[in-house]
Every structure is written in structure tokens, then in C-alpha cells.
N, C-alpha and C positions, 0 to 999 in steps of 0.2 A: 675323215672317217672316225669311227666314234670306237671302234673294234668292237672285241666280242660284245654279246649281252651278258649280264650280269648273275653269275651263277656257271656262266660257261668253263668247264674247267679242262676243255680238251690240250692247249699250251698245259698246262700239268703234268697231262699224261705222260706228252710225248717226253717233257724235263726228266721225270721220273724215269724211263728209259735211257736216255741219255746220262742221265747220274748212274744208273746201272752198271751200263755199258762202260764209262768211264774208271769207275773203282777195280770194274774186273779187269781189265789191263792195265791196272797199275798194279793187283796184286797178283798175277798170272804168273808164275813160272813154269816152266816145261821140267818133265820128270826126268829129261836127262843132264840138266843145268845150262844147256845151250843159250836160254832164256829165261832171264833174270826178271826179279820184280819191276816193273816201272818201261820195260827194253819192247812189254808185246806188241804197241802202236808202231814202232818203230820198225820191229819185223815184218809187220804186215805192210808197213808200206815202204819198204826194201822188195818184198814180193810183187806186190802190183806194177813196183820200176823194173824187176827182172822181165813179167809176163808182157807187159807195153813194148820193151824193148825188143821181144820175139816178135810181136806184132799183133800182141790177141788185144782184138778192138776193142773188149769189152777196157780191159786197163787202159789203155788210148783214154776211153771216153772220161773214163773217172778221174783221169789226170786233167784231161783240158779242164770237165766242168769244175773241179777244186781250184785251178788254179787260175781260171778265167770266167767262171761263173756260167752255167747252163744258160746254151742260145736261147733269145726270146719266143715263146711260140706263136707261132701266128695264129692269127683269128678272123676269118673272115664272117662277114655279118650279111644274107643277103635277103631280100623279099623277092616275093614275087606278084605276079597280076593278081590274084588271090585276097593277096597278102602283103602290097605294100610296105616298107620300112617307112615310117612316119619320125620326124625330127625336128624339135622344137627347142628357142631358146629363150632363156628369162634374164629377163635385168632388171637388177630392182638396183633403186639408188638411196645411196645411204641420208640418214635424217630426209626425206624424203624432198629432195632437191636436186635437179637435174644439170645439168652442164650446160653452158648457153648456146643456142644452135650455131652455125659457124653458117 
């Protein structure tokens, strides 16, 4: 694949977010000193192992897919009488010379 087109600049965006996000919990402190500059990522996922632990699925889920990566989805592809699914396949051979038939 060749990826975006040229001028595409939506990977930016989302970077830009993500840099965002990052500076602010490293300079985060809570107004009663509980949490310290650099500590807030690490709060927050002290909370998400407390709420998992209780049983709230939502933490469950974001623990497996972080630490096992989000199941694949499936995809089914189907036609119909209509609208059959048609499928074709190409070979082309390099310097334009073929394999000897067997």
C-alpha cells in the first residue's frame, strides 16, 4: 500500500492530540498534592485496575484490548442472485517469461 494521498494530513491531527494529551499529565497536579507532576497516567490506571477488579466490564475490556490488542473484527462479504460476488485473479510474470509447464 502506498498510504495516505499527498497533502493528507489527518495522522497530524490525531499526533497533535496525542501530544496534547500527553504534556497535560505530565504537568497535572491535583490541588490537594495527592498528585504530583508526571504520577497522573499512572493514577488513572491504578483506577481503571481498581474498577476491572470490581467487575465493571467497561475496565475489563480496556485492560485486555491494551494488553492483548482489540479482537479482529469480522467481516463477512456476501452477494446475492441479484448480485453475485464475482472474483478474479492476475499473474503476471516478471521480465515477461513464464515457468516451464511441468
Amino acid at each position: 500500500m502506498a498510504g495516505a494521498p499527498v497533502g493528507n494530513s489527518n495522522a497530524a491531527k490525531g499526533k497533535r492530540w496525542q501530544d496534547a494529551l500527553v504534556k497535560a499529565l505530565a504537568r497535572f497536579t491535583s490541588e490537594d498534592g495527592k498528585i504530583q507532576a508526571g504520577q497522573a497516567l499512572d493514577k488513572i490506571a491504578e483506577n481503571v485496575v481498581l474498577k476491572a477488579l470490581i467487575g465493571d466490564k467497561d475496565a475489563i475490556t480496556e485492560i485486555g484490548n491494551r494488553l492483548d490488542g482489540k479482537p479482529a473484527q469480522a467481516v463477512t462479504v456476501l452477494g446475492d442472485e441479484d448480485s453475485p460476488l464475482r472474483h478474479a485473479h492476475t499473474v503476471e510474470w516478471l521480465n515477461g517469461s513464464r515457468p516451464a509447464p511441468r
